[in-house]
Each structure stands twice: as C-alpha cells, then as structure tokens.
LOMI-284221 format. One record per atom (N, C-alpha, C): residue number from 1; atom name; z, x, y. Coordinates in Angstrom, 3 decimals. Layout:
REM residues N
R  nr atom       up     east    north
R NUM   CA        Z        X        Y
...
***
This chain:
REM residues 205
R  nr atom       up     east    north
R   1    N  211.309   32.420 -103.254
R   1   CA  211.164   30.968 -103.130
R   1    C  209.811   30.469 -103.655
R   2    N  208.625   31.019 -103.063
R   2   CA  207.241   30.964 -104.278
R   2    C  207.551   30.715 -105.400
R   3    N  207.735   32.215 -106.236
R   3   CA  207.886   31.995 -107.789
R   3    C  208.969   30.734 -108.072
R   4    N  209.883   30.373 -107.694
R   4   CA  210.817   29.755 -108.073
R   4    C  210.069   28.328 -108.141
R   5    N  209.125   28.171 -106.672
R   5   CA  208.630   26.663 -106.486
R   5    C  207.725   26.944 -107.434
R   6    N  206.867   27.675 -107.681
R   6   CA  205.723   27.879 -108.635
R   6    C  206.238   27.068 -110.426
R   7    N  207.385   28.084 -110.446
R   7   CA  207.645   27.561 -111.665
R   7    C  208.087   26.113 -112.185
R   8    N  208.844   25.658 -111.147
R   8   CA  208.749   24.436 -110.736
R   8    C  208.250   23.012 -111.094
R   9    N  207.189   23.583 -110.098
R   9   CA  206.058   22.255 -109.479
R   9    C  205.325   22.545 -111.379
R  10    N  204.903   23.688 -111.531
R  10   CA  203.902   23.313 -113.474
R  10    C  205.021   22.546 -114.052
R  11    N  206.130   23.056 -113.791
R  11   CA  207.265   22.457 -114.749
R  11    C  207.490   20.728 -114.655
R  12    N  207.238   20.284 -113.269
R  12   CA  207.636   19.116 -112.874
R  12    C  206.375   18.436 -113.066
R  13    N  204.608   18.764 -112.899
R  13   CA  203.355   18.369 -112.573
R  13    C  203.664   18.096 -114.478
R  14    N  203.184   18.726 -115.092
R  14   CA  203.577   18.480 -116.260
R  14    C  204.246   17.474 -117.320
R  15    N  205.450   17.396 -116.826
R  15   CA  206.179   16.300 -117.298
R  15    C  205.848   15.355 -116.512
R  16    N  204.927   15.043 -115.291
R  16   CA  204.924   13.988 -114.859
R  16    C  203.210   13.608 -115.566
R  17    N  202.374   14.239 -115.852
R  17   CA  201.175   14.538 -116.796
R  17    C  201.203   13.300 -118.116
R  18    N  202.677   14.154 -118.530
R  18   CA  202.814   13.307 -119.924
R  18    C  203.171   12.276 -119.946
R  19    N  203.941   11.818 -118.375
R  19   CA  204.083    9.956 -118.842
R  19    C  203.368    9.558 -118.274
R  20    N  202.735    9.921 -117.015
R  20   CA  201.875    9.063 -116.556
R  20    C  200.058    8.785 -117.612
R  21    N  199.568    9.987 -118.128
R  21   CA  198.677    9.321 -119.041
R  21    C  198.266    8.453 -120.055
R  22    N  200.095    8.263 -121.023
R  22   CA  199.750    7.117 -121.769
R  22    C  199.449    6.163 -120.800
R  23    N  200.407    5.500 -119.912
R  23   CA  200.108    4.538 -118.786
R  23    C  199.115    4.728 -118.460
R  24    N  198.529    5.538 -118.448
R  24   CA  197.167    4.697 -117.858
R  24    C  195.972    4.588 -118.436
R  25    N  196.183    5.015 -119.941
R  25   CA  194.868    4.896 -121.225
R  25    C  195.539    3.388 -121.535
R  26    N  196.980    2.405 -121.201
R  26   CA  196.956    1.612 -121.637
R  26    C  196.193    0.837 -120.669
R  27    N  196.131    1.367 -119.559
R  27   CA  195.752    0.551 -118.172
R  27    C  194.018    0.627 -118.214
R  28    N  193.625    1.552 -119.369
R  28   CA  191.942    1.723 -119.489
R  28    C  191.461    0.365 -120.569
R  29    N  192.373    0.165 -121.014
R  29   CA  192.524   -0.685 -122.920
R  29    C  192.733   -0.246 -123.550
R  30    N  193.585    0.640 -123.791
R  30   CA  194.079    1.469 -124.961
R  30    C  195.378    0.216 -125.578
R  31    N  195.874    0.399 -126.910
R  31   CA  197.342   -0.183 -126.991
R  31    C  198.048    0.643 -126.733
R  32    N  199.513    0.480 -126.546
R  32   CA  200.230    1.801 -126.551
R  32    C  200.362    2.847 -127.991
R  33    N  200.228    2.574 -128.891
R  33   CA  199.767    3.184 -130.084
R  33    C  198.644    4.405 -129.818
R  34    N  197.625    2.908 -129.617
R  34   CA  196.310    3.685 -129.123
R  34    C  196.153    5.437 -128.509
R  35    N  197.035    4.784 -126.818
R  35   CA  196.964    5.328 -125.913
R  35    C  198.029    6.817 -126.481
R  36    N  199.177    6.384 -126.962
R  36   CA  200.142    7.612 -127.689
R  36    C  198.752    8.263 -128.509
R  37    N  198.295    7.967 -129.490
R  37   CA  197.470    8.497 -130.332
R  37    C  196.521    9.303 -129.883
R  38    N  195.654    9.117 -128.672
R  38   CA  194.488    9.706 -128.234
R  38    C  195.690   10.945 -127.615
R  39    N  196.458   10.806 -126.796
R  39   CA  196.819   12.041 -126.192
R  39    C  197.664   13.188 -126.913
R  40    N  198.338   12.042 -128.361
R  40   CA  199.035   13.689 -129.152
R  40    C  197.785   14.512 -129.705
R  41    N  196.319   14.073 -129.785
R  41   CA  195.633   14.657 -130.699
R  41    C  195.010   15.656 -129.439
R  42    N  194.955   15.111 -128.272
R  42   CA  194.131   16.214 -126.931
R  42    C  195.308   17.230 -126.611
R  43    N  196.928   16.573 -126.781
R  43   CA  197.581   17.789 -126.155
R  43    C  198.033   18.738 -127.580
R  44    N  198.100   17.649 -128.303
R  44   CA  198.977   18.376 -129.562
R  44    C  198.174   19.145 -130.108
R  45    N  196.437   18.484 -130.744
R  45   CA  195.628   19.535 -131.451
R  45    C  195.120   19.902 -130.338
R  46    N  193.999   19.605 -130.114
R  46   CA  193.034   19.496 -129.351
R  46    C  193.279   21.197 -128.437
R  47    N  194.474   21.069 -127.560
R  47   CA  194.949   21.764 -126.486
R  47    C  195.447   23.488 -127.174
R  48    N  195.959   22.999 -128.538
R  48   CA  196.767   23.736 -129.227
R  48    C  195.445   25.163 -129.072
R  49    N  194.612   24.383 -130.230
R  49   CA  193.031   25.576 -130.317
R  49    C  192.629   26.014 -129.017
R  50    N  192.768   25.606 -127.986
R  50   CA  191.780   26.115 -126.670
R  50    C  192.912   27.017 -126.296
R  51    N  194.554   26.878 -126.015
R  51   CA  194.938   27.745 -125.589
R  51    C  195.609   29.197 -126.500
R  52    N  194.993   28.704 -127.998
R  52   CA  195.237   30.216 -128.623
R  52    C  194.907   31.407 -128.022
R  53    N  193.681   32.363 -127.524
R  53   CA  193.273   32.824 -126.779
R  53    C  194.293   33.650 -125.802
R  54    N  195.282   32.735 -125.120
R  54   CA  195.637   32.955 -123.771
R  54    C  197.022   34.077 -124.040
R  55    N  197.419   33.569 -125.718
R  55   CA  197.875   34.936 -125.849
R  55    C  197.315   36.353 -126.131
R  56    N  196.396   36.304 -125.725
R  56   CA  195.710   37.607 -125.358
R  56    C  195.671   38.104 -123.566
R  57    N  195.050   37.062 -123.160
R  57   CA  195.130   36.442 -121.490
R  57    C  196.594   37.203 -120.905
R  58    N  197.477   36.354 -121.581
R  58   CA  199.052   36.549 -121.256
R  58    C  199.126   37.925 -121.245
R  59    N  198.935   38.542 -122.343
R  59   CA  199.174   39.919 -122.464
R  59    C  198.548   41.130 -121.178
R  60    N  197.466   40.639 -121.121
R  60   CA  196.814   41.550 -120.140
R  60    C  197.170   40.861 -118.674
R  61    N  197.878   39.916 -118.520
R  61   CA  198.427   39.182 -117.122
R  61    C  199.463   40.016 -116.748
R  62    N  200.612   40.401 -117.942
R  62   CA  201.842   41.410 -118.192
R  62    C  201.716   42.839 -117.807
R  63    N  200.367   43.285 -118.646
R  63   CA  200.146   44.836 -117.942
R  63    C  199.187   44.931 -116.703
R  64    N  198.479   43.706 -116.056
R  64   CA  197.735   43.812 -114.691
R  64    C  198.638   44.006 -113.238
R  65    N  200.565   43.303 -114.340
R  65   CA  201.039   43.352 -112.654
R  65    C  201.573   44.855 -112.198
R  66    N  202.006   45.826 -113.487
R  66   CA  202.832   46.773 -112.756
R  66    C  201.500   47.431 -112.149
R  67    N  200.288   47.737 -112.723
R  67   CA  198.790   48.330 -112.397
R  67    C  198.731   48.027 -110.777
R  68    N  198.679   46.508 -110.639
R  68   CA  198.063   45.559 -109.389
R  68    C  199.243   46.360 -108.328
R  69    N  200.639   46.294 -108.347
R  69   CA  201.753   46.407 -107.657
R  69    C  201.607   48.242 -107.432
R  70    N  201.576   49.049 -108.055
R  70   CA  201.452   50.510 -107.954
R  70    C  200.400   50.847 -107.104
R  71    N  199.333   50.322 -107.432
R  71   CA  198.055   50.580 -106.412
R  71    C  198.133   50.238 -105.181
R  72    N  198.862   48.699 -104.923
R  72   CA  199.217   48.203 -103.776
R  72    C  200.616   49.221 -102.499
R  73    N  201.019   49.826 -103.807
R  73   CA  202.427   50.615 -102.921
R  73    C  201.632   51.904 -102.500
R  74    N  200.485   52.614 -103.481
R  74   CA  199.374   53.642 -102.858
R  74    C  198.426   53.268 -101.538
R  75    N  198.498   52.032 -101.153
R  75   CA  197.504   51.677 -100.297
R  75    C  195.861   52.038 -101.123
R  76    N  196.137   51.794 -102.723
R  76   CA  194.442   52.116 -103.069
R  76    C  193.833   50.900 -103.519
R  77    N  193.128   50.513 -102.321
R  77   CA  192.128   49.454 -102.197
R  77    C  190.825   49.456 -102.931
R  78    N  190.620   50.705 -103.516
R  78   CA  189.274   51.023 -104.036
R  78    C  189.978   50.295 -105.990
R  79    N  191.518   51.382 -106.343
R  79   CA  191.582   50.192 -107.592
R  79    C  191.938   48.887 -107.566
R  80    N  192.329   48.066 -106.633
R  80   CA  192.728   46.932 -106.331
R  80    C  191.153   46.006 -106.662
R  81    N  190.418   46.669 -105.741
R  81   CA  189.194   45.878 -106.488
R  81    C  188.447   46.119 -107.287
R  82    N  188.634   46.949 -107.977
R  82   CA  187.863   47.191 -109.632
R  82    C  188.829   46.316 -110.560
R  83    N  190.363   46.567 -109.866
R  83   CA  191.097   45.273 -110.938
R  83    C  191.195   44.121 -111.208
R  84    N  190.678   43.399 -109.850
R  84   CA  190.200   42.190 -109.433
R  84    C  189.076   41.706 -110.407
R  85    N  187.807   42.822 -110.239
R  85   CA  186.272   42.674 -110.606
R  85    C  186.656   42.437 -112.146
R  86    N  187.135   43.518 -112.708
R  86   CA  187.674   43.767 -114.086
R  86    C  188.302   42.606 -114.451
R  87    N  189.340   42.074 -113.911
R  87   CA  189.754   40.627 -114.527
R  87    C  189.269   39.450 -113.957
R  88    N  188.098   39.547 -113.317
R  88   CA  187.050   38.090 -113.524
R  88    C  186.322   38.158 -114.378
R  89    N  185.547   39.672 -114.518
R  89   CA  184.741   39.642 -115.645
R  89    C  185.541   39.560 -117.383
R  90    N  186.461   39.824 -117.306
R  90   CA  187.269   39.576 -118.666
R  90    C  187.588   38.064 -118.911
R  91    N  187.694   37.924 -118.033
R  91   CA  188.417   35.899 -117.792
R  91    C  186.727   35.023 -118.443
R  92    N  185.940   35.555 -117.971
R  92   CA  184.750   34.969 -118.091
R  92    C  184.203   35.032 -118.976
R  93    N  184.070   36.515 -119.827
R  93   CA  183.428   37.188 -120.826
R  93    C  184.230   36.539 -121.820
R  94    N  185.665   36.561 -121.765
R  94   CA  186.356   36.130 -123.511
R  94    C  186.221   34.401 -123.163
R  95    N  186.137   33.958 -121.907
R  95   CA  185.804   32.442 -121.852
R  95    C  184.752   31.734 -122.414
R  96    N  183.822   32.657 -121.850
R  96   CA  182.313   32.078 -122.659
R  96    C  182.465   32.604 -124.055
R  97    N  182.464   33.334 -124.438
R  97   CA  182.785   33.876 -126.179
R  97    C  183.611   32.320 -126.263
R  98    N  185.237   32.282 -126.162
R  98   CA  185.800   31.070 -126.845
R  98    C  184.890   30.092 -126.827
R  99    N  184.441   29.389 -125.461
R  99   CA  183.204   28.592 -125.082
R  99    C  182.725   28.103 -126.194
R 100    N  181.687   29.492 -126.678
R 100   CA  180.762   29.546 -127.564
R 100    C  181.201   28.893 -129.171
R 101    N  182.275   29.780 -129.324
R 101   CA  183.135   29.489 -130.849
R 101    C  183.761   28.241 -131.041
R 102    N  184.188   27.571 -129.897
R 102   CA  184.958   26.229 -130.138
R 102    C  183.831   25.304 -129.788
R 103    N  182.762   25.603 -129.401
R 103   CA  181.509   24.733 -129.133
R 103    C  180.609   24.027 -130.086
R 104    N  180.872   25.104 -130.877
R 104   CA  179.956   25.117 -132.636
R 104    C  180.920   24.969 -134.030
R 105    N  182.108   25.344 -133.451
R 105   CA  183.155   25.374 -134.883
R 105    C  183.772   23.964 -134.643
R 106    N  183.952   23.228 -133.517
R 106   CA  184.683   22.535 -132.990
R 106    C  185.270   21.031 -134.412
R 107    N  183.480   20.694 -134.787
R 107   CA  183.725   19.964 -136.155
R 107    C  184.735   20.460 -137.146
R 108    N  184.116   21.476 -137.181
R 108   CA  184.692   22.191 -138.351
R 108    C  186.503   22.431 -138.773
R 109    N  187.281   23.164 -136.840
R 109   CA  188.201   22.955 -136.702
R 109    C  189.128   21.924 -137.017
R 110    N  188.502   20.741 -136.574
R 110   CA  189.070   19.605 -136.685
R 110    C  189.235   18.397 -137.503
R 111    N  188.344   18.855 -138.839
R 111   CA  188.109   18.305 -139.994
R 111    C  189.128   19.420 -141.003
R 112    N  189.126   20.555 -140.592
R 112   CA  190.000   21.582 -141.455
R 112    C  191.063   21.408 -141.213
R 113    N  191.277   21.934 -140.113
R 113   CA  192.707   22.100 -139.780
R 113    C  193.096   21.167 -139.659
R 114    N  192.790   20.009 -138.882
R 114   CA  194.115   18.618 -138.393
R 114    C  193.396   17.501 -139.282
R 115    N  192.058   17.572 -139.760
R 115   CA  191.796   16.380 -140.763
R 115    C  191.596   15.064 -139.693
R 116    N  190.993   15.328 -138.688
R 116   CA  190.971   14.516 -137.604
R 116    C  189.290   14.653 -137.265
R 117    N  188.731   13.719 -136.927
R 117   CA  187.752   14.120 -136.605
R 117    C  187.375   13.929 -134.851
R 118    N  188.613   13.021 -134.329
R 118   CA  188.555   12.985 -132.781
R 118    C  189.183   14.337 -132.167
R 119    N  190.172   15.134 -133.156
R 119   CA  190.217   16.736 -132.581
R 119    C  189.473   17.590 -131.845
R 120    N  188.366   17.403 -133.366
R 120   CA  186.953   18.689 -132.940
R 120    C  186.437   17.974 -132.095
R 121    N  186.442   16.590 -131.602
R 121   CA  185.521   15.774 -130.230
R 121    C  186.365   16.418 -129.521
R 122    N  187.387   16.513 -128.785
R 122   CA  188.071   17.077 -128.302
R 122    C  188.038   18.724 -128.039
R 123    N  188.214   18.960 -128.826
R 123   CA  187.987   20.495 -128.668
R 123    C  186.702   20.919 -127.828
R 124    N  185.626   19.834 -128.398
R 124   CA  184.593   20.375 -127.941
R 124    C  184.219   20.528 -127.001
R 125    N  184.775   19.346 -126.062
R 125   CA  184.501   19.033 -124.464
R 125    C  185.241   19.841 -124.021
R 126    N  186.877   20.331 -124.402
R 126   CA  187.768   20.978 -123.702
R 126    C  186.808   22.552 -123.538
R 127    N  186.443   22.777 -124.446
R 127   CA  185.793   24.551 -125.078
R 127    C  185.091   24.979 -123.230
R 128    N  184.478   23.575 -122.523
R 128   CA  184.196   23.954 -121.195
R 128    C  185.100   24.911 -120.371
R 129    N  186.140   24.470 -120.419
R 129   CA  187.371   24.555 -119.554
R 129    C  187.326   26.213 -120.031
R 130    N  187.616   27.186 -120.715
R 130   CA  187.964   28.230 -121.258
R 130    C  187.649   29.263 -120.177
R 131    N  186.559   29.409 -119.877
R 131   CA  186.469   30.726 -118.596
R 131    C  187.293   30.426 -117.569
R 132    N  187.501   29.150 -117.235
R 132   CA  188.294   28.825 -115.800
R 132    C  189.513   29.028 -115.960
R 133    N  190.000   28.470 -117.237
R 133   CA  191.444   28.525 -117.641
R 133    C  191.907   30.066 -118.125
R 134    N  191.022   31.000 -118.564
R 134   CA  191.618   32.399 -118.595
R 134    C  191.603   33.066 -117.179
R 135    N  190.738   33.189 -116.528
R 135   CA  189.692   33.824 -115.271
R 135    C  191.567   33.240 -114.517
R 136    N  191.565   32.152 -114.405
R 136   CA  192.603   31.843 -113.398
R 136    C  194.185   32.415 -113.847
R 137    N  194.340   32.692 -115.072
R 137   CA  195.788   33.154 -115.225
R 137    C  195.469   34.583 -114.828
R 138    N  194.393   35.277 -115.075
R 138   CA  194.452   37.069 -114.766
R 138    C  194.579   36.707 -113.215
R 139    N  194.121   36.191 -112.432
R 139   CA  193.892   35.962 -111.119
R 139    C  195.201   35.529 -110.681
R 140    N  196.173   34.884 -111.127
R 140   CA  197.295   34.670 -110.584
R 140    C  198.356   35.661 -110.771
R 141    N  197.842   36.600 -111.792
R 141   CA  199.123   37.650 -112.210
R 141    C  198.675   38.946 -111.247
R 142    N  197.400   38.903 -110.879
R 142   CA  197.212   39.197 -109.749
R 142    C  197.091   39.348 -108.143
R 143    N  196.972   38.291 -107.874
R 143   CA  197.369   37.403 -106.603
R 143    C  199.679   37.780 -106.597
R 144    N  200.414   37.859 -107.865
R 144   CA  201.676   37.717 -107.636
R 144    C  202.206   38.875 -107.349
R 145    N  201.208   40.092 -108.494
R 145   CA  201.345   41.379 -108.385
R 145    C  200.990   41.951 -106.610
R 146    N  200.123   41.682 -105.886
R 146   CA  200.339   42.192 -104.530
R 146    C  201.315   41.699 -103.375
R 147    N  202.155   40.831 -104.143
R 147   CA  203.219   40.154 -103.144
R 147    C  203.188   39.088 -102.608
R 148    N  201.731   38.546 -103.536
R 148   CA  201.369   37.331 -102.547
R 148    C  201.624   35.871 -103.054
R 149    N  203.211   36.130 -103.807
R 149   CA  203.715   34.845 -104.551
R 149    C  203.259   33.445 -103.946
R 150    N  202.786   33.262 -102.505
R 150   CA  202.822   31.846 -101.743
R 150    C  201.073   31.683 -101.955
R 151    N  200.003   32.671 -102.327
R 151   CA  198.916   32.023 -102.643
R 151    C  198.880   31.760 -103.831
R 152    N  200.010   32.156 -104.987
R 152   CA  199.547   31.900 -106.179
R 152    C  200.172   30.350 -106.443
R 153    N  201.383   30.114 -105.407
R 153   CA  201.598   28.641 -105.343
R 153    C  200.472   27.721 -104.760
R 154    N  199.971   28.324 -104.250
R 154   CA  199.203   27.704 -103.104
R 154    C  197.349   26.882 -104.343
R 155    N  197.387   28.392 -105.002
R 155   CA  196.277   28.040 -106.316
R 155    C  196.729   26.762 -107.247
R 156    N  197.672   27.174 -107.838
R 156   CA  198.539   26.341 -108.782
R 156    C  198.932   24.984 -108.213
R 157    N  199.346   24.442 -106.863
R 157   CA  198.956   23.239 -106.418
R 157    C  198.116   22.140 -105.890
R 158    N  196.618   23.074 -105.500
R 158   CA  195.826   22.165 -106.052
R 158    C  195.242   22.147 -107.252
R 159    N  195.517   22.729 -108.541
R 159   CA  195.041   22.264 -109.503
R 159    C  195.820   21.334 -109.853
R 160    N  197.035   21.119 -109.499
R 160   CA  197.863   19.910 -110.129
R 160    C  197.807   18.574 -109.229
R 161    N  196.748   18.929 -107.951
R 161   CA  196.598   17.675 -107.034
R 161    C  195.447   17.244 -107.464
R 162    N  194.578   17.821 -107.922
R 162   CA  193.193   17.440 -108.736
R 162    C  193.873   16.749 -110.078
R 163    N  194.458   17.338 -110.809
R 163   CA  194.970   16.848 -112.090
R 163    C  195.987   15.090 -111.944
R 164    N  196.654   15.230 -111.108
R 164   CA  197.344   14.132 -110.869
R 164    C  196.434   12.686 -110.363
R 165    N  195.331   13.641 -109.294
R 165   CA  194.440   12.529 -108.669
R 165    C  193.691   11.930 -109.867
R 166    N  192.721   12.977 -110.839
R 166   CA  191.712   12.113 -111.684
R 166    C  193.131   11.373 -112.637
R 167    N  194.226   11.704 -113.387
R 167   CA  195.418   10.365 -113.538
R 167    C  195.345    9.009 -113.276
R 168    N  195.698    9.382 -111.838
R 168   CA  196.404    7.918 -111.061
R 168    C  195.175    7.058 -111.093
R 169    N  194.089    7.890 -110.529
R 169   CA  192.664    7.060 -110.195
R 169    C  191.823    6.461 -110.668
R 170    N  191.152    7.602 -111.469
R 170   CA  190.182    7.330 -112.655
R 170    C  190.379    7.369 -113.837
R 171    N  191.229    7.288 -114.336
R 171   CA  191.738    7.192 -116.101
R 171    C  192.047    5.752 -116.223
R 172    N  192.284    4.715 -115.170
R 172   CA  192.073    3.482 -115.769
R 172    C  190.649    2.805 -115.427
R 173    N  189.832    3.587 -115.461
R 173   CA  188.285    3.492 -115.201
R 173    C  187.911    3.695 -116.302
R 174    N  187.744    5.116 -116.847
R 174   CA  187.009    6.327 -117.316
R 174    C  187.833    6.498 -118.373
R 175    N  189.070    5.747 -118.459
R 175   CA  189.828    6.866 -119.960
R 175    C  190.003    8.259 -120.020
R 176    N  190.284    8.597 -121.365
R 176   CA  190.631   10.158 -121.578
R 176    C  189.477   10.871 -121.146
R 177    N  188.261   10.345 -120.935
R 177   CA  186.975   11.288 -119.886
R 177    C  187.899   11.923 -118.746
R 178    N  188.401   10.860 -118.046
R 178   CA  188.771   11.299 -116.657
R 178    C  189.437   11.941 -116.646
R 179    N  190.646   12.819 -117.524
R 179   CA  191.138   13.692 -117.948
R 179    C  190.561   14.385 -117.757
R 180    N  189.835   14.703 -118.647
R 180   CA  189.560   15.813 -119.259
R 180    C  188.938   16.522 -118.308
R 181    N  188.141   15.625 -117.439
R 181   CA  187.611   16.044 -116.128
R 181    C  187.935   16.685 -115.023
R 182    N  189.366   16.046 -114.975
R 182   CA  190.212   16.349 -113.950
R 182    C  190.326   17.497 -114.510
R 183    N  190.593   18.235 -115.435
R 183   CA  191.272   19.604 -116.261
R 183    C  190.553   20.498 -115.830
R 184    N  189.283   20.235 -116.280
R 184   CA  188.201   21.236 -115.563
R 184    C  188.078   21.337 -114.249
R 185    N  188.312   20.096 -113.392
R 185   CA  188.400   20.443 -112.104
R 185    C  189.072   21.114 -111.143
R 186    N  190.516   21.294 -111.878
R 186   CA  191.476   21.669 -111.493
R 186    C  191.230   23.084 -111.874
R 187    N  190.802   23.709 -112.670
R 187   CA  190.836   24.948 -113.368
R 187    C  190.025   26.290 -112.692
R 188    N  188.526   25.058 -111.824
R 188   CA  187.394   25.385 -111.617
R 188    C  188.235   25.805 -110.225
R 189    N  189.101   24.721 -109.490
R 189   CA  189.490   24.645 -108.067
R 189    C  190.361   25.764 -108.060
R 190    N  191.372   25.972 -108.796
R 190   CA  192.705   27.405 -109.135
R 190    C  191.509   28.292 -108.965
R 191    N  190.252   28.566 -110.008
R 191   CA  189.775   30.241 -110.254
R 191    C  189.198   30.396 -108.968
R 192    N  188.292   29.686 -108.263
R 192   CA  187.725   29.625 -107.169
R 192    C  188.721   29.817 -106.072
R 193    N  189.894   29.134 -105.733
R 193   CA  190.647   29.898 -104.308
R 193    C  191.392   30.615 -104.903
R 194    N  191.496   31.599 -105.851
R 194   CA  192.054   32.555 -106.212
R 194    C  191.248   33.899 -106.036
R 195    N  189.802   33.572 -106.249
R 195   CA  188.522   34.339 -106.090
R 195    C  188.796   34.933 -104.228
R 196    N  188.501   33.561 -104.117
R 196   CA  188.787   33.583 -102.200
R 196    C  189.668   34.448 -101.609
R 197    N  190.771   34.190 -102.323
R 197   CA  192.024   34.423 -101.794
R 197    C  192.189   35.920 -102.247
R 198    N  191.640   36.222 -102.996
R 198   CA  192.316   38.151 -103.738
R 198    C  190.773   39.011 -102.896
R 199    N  190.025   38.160 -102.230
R 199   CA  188.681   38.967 -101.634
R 199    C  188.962   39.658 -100.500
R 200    N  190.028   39.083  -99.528
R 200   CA  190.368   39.828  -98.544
R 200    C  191.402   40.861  -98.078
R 201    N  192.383   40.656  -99.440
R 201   CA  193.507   40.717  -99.940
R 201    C  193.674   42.066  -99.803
R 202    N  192.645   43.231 -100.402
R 202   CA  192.696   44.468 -100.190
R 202    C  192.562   44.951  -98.943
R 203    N  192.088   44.784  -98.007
R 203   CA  191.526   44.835  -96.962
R 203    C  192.954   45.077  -96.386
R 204    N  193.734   43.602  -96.251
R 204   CA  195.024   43.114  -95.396
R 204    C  195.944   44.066  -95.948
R 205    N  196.082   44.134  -97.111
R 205   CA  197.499   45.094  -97.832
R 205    C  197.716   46.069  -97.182
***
C-alpha cells in the first residue's frame, strides 16, 4: 500500500504542479503565453539538463536495493551503514561536481543547445538543487530496500507539501523564484528526513 500510494501521490503532486503553475505566473503578471513560456523552458529545458545525471543515480538506486535488502535479511548492521554513508557521500560528491558544471557551463548550455538564453538562467539557479535531488533518490531506494516503504512515503510527501505550498502561496508574489525555491526546499526537506530516518534504522532492523 506504501509503494502503490508513493507512486501515486508523485504521479498525482505532479500533474497537479503543471496546472497549477501557469495559474499562478499569470496571477504574478505573466500573460498566459508568458506564463506557458517561462515554464516549458524550466520544465522542458531547463529540468531536462539537471536531471541527466540521475540516470546514473537511477542505476545505482537499482543495485543499492538487492545489497540494502540482503544485509537486512543477515541482520548486518555494520553494511547497512557503510551503505547508507556510501550513498550520501555519492549523492553529494556527483551533486556538487553537476553543481559545479551546470554552474559555469550553464550560459553556454543554453545558448547551444536550446538557443535560449533564459535556459542557462535557469539551469543555473536549478544546478543548486543537484546534491539534494541525487542524495535523496539513493536514500529512498534505500529507506524501500529495508522494508520501510511508509518512510519513503512519508519523505516523498513532504517534499510535495513544500512544493505545492511555495505554488499556491508565493508564486503570485515571487514568480518562477518561488518555484524554484520551493524545489530546493522540498529536496533539502526529502534528503534531510531520509538522513533521520535511515540513522536509526539499523539499530531497529
């Protein structure tokens, strides 16, 4: 019932993401043009470059669970948390690297590739988000791998209560800022009670 709601609620938070933000870049002064325009270039380009990466992420999310789940059926708590340690420091290490690369290329990206120059603005602010947004998928394929499908729902819904709140609230304030804000906040809030949540985790198993 977890995984099922898990898949879900991204599935449903999501599509409710995409209509509610034009509405409310029109509700900032955007036109609807406008407001369409700023968000195909943050989800369409913008989003596209930051989450290349994660097929790498993905991959090592795939081989952390049978690892995470085997150790857990050994009762070995000693690899449970080197696997933990091991995929924060990976989440972080290829985060700040992307960080770094979409920080400085970001112009460049977005004058090359999409011929846009509000892309690479885009990119650039998003390039923050990258440690939180990898760090938290190893952390959830971990958190699912010890059985503990209801904290990885539990992660995954407040990032989409942070995400929905800066929406409704501050995006007809703040504009696509408040986005973008919310993104990071949400990302920062998932890696952090996921941190929390996999610390005691060995202990209890």
């Amino acid at each position: 019932l977890p995984l099922t709601l898990n898949h879900v609620l991204v599935t449903l938070t999501h599509s409710l993401e995409n209509l509610l933000i034009p509405q409310q870049l029109v509700a900032f002064g955007y036109s609807s043009q406008e407001a369409l325009s700023h968000f195909g270039i943050l989800s369409g380009m913008a989003m596209s470059i930051i989450m290349a990466p994660t097929a790498l992420t993905g991959s090592l999310s795939v081989l952390l669970l049978p690892r995470i789940s085997e150790a857990k059926t050994k009762c070995d708590s000693g690899l449970i948390s080197d696997t933990i340690k091991g995929a924060i420091s990976c989440g972080v290490v290829l985060g700040s690297l992307c960080t770094f690369i979409f920080l400085f290329s970001a112009d460049w990206i977005g004058a090359v590739l999409f011929e846009n120059n509000l892309a690479g603005f885009y990119i650039q602010i998003l390039s923050i988000l990258c440690p939180f947004f990898y760090t938290s998928m190893l952390l959830n394929s971990i958190v699912s791998g010890l059985g503990h499908a209801a904290l990885s729902l539990l992660c995954n819904l407040s990032g989409c209560v942070v995400r929905l709140v800066g929406i409704w609230f501050f995006m007809p304030a703040y504009g696509m800022y408040a986005y973008i804000i919310a993104l990071i906040a949400s990302f920062m809030s998932c890696s952090s009670r996921c941190i929390t949540s996999t610390t005691p985790l060995p202990l209890s198993s």
